[in-house]
Every structure is written in C-alpha cells, then in structure tokens.
C-alpha positions as CSV (number, residue, x, y, z in Angstrom):
1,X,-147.9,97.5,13.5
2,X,-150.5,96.7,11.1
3,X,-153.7,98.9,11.3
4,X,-156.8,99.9,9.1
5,X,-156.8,102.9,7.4
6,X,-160.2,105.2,7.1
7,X,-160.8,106.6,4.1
8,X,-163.9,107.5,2.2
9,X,-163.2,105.0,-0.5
10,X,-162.8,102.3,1.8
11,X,-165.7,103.0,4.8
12,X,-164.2,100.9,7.2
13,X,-165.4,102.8,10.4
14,X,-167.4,99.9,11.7
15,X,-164.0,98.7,13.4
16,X,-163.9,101.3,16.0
17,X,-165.9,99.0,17.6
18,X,-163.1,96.4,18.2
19,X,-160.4,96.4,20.4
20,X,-156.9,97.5,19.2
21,X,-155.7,93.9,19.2
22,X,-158.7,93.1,17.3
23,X,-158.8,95.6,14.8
24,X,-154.6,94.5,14.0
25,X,-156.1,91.0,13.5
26,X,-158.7,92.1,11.5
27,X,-156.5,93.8,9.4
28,X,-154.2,91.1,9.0
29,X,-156.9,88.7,8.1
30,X,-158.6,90.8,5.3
31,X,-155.3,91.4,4.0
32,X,-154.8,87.9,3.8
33,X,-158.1,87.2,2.5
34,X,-157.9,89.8,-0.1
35,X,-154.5,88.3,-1.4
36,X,-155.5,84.9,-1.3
37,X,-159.1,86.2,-3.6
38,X,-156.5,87.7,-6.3
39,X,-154.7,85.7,-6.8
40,X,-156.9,82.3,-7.2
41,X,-159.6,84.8,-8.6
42,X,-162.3,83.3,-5.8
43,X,-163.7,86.3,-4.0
44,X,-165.0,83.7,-1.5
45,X,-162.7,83.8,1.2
46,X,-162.5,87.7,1.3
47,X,-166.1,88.3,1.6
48,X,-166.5,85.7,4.4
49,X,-163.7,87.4,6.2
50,X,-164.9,91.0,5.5
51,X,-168.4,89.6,6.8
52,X,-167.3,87.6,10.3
53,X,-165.5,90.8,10.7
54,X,-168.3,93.0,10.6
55,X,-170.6,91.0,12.4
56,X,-168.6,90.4,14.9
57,X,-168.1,94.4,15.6
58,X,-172.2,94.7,15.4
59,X,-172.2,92.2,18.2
60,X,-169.6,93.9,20.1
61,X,-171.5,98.0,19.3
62,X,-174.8,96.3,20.5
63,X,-173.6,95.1,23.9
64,X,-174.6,92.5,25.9
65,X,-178.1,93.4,26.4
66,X,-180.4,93.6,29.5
67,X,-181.6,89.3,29.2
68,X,-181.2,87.7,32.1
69,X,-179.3,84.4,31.2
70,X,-179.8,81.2,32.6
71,X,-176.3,79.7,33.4
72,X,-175.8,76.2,33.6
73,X,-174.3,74.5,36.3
74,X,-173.6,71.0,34.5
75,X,-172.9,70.2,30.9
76,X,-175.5,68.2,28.7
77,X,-174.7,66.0,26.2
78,X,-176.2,66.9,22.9
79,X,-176.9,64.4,20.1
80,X,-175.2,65.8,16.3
81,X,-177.8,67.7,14.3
C-alpha cells in the first residue's frame, strides 16, 4: 500500500484531510508526476498535480458551508464559452 510519508522536509500534512483512498491516489499521482518532471526535465506536470491535490484537500477541510443551494430539477442547455 502506497501512502505519504510526513516529514519535516516534506510538509505534507495538508492530506489528513483526504480520505485514505484518496490520500493512496494522491500519492500515486505525485509520484508519477514527479517521475514524469525528471525525467523530461518539465516541472509542469508535478506542480499541477501537487496543486489539484492541495486544493482539492482545502475544499474538503473547509466543508460544505452553511449556503443554501438552489437545486435544479431540469437540465439547461448551455451555449460553449
């Protein structure tokens, strides 16, 4: 089982906030990210990994807030920005 290790070099603690299948994938996926950044030398994909990653734990800490949300009962076609 793949998991991320805390350390103080590597401040990773913002993944306590995923779930334990979550926090495998995102392991999985930086570590792919980070291999993929070596070896072509394009730190690109690693940071854009690193940074869904972390967002998506922020959203996850913050909740889903007190809004009351409008759901829709049909869908509405949109035109293409």
């Amino acid at each position: 089982m793949l998991r991320l290790r805390y350390s103080r070099s590597l401040p990773l603690h913002w993944t306590l906030a995923l779930s334990p299948t979550d926090q495998e994938s995102c392991a999985r996926d930086l570590t792919e990210a980070a291999r993929a950044a070596l070896s072509t030398g394009n730190p690109a994909r690693a940071t854009a990994e690193l940074t869904s990653w972390r967002e998506t734990a922020a959203s996850l800490a913050a909740g889903p807030g007190s809004a009351d949300v409008e759901r829709l009962d049909e869908a509405y076609p949109v035109e293409r920005p």
